[in-house]
ChimeraX commands (.cxc) that place a marker at each C-alpha (Angstrom):
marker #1 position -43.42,53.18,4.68 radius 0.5
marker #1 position -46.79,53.08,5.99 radius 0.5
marker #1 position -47.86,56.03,8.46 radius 0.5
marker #1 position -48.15,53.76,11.48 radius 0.5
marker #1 position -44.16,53.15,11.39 radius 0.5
marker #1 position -43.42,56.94,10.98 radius 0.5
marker #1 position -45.11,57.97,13.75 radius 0.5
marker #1 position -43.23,55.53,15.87 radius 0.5
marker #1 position -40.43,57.16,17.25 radius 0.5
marker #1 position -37.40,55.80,19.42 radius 0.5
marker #1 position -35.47,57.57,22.30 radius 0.5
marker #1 position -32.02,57.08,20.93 radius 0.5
marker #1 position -30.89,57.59,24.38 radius 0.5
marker #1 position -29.25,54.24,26.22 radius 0.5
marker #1 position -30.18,54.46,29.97 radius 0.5
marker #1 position -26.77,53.30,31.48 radius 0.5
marker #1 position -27.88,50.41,34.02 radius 0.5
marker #1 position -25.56,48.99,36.37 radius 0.5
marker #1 position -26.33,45.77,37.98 radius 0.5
marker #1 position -24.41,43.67,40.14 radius 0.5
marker #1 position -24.19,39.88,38.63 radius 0.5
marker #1 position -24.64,37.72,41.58 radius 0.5
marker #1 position -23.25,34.37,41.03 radius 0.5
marker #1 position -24.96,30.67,41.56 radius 0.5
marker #1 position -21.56,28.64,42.19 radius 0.5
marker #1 position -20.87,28.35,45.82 radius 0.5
marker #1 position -17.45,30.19,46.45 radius 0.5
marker #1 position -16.51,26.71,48.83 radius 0.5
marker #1 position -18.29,23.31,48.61 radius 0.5
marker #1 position -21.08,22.94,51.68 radius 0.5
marker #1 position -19.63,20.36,52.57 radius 0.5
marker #1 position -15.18,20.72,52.66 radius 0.5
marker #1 position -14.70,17.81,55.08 radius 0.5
marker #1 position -16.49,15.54,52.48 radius 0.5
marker #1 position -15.02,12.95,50.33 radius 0.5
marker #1 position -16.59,9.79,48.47 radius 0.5
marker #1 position -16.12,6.18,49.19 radius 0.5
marker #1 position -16.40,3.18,47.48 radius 0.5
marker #1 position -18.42,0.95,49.86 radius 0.5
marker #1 position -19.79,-2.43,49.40 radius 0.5
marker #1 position -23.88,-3.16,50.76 radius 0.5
marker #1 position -24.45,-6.72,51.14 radius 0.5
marker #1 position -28.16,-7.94,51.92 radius 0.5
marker #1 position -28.18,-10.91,54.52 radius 0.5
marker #1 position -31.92,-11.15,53.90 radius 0.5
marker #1 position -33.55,-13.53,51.72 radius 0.5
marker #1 position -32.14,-17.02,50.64 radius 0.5
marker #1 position -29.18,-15.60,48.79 radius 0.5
marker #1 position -26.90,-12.71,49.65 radius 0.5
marker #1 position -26.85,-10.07,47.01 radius 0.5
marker #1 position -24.22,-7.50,47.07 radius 0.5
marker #1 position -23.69,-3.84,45.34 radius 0.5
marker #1 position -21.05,-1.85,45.13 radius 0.5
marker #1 position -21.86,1.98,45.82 radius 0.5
marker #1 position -20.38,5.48,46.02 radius 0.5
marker #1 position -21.31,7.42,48.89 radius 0.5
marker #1 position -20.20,10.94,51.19 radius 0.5
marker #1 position -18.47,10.24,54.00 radius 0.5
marker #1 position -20.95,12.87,55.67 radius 0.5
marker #1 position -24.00,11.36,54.41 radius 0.5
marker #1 position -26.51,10.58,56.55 radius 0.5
marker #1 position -27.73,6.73,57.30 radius 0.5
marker #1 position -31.18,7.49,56.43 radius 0.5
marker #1 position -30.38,8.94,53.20 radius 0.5
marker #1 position -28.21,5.96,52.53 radius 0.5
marker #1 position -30.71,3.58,53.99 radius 0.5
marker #1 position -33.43,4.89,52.10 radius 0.5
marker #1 position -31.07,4.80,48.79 radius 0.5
marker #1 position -30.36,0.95,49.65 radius 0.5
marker #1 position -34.00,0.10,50.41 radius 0.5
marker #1 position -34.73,1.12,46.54 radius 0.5
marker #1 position -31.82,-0.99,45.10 radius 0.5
marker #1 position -32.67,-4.41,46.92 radius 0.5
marker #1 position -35.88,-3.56,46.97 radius 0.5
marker #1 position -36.75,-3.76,50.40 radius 0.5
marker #1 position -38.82,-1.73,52.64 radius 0.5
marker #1 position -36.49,0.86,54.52 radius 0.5
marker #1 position -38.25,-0.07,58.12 radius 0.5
marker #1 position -37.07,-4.02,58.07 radius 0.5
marker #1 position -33.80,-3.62,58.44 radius 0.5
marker #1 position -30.76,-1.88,59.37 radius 0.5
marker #1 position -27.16,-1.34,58.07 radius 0.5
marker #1 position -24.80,-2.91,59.90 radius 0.5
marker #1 position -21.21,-2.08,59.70 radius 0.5
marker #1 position -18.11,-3.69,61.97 radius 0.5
marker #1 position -20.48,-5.03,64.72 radius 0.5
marker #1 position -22.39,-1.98,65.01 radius 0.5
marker #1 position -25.68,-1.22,64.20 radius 0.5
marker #1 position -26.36,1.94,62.50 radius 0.5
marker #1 position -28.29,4.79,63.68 radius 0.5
marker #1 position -30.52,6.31,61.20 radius 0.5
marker #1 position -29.70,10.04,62.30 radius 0.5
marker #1 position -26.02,9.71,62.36 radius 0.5
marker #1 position -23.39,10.03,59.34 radius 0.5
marker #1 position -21.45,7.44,58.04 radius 0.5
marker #1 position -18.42,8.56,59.16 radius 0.5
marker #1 position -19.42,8.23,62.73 radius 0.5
marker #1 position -18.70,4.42,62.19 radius 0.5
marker #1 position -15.64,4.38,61.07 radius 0.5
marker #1 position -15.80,3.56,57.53 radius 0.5
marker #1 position -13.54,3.37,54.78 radius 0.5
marker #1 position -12.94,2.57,51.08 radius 0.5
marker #1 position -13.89,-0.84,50.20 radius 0.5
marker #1 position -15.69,-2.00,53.36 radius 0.5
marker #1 position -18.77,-3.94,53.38 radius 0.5
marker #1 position -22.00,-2.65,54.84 radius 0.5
marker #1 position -24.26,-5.03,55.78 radius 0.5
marker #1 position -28.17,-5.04,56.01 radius 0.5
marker #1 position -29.72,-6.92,58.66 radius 0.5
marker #1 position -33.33,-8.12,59.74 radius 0.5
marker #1 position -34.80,-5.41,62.38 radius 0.5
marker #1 position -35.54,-8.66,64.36 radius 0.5
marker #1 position -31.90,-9.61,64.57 radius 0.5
marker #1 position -30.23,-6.25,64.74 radius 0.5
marker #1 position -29.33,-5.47,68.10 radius 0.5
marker link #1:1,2 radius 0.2
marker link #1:2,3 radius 0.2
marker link #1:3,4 radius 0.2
marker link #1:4,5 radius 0.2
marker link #1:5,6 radius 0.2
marker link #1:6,7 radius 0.2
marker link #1:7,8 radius 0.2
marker link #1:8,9 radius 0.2
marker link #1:9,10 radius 0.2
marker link #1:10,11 radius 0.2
marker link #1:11,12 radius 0.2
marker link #1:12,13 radius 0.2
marker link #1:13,14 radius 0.2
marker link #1:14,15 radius 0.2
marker link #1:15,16 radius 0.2
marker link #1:16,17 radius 0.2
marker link #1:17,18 radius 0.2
marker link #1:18,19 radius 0.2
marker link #1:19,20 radius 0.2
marker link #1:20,21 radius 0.2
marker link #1:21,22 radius 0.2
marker link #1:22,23 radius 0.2
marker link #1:23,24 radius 0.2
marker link #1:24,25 radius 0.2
marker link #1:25,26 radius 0.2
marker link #1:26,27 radius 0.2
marker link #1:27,28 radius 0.2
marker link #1:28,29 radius 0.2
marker link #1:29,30 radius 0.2
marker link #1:30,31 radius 0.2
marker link #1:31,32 radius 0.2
marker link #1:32,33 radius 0.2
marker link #1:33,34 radius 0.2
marker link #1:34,35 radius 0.2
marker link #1:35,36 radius 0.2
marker link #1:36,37 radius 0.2
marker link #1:37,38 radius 0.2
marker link #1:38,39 radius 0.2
marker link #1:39,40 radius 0.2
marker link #1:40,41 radius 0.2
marker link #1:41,42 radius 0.2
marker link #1:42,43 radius 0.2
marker link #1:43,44 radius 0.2
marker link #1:44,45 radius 0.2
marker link #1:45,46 radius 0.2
marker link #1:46,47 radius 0.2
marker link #1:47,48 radius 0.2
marker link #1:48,49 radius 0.2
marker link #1:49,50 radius 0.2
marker link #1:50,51 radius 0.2
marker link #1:51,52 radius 0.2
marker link #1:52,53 radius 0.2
marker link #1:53,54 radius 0.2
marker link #1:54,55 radius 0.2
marker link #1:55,56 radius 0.2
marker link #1:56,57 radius 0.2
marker link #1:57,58 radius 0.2
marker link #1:58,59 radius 0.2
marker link #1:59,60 radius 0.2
marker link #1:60,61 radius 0.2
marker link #1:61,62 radius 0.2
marker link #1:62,63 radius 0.2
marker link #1:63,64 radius 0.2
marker link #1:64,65 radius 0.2
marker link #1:65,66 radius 0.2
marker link #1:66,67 radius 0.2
marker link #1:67,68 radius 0.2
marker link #1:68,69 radius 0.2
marker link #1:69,70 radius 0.2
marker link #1:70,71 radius 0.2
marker link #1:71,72 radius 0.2
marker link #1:72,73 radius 0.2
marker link #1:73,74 radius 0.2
marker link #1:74,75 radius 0.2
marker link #1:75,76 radius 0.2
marker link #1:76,77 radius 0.2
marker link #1:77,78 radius 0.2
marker link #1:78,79 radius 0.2
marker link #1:79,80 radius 0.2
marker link #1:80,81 radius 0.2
marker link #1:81,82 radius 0.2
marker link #1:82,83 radius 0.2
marker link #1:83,84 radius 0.2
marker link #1:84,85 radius 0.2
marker link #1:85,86 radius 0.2
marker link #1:86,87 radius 0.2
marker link #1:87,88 radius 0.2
marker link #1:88,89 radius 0.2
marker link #1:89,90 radius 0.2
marker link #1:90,91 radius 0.2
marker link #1:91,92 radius 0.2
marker link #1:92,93 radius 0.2
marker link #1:93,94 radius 0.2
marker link #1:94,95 radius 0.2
marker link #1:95,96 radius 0.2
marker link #1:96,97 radius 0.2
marker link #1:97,98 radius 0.2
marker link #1:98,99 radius 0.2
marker link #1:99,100 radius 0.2
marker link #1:100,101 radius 0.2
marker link #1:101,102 radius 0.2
marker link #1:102,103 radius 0.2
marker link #1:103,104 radius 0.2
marker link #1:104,105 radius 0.2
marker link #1:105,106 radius 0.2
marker link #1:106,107 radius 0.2
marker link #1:107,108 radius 0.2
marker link #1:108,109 radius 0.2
marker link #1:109,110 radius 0.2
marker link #1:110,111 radius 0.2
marker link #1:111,112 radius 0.2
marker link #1:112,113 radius 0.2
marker link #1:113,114 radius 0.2
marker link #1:114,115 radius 0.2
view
C-alpha cells in the first residue's frame, strides 16, 4: 500500500442519526367530493359540428375546461362559451354548479350568440 492510504484513517464509530421520513402522498385526496365524468363537447361553430368525448372532475373549474377545449377544436378560448342545458357557463364556476352528469353534451357557442 502506498503511504498516502495508510495515513488515512477512519472513525469506526457510526453516529446514530434519527430522522423523521416525512411522506409525499397526501393522507386524503384534495379533492374527496370529486369524481370523473364522461362528458361529450360538441362545437356549434364552423360549417360542421365536431364532437369529442372527454373525461373531466366534477369540481373542475370552466376555465380550466374551457381552456382544455379551446386547444382540442382549436379555437381561441375568448370566442365562445360552453353551454350546457340552456345555460351559459361562467368561467369562474365548477362544473358541477350546472348540473352535469355522465354522458351529457356540452356545447360551445359563439360569444355573439351566447346569452
Amino acid at each position: 500500500m502506498s503511504k498516502e492510504f495508510e495515513e488515512l484513517s477512519f472513525d469506526e464509530e457510526e453516529e446514530e442519526v434519527e430522522e423523521e421520513i416525512i411522506s409525499k402522498t397526501p393522507e386524503k385526496s384534495k379533492t374527496p367530493g370529486s369524481k370523473k365524468i364522461s362528458v361529450y363537447f360538441q362545437s356549434t361553430i364552423g360549417p360542421s359540428p365536431k364532437q369529442e368525448k372527454l373525461v373531466v372532475a366534477t369540481d373542475a373549474p370552466i376555465g380550466d375546461i374551457k381552456y382544455t377545449v379551446s386547444q382540442i377544436f382549436g379555437l381561441p378560448p375568448d370566442e365562445f362559451h360552453l353551454s350546457h342545458a340552456g345555460r351559459t357557463c361562467d368561467s369562474d364556476d365548477v362544473l358541477e354548479d350546472y348540473g352535469v352528469e355522465d354522458g351529457d353534451t356540452i356545447l360551445l357557442i359563439p360569444v355573439s350568440t351566447a346569452g
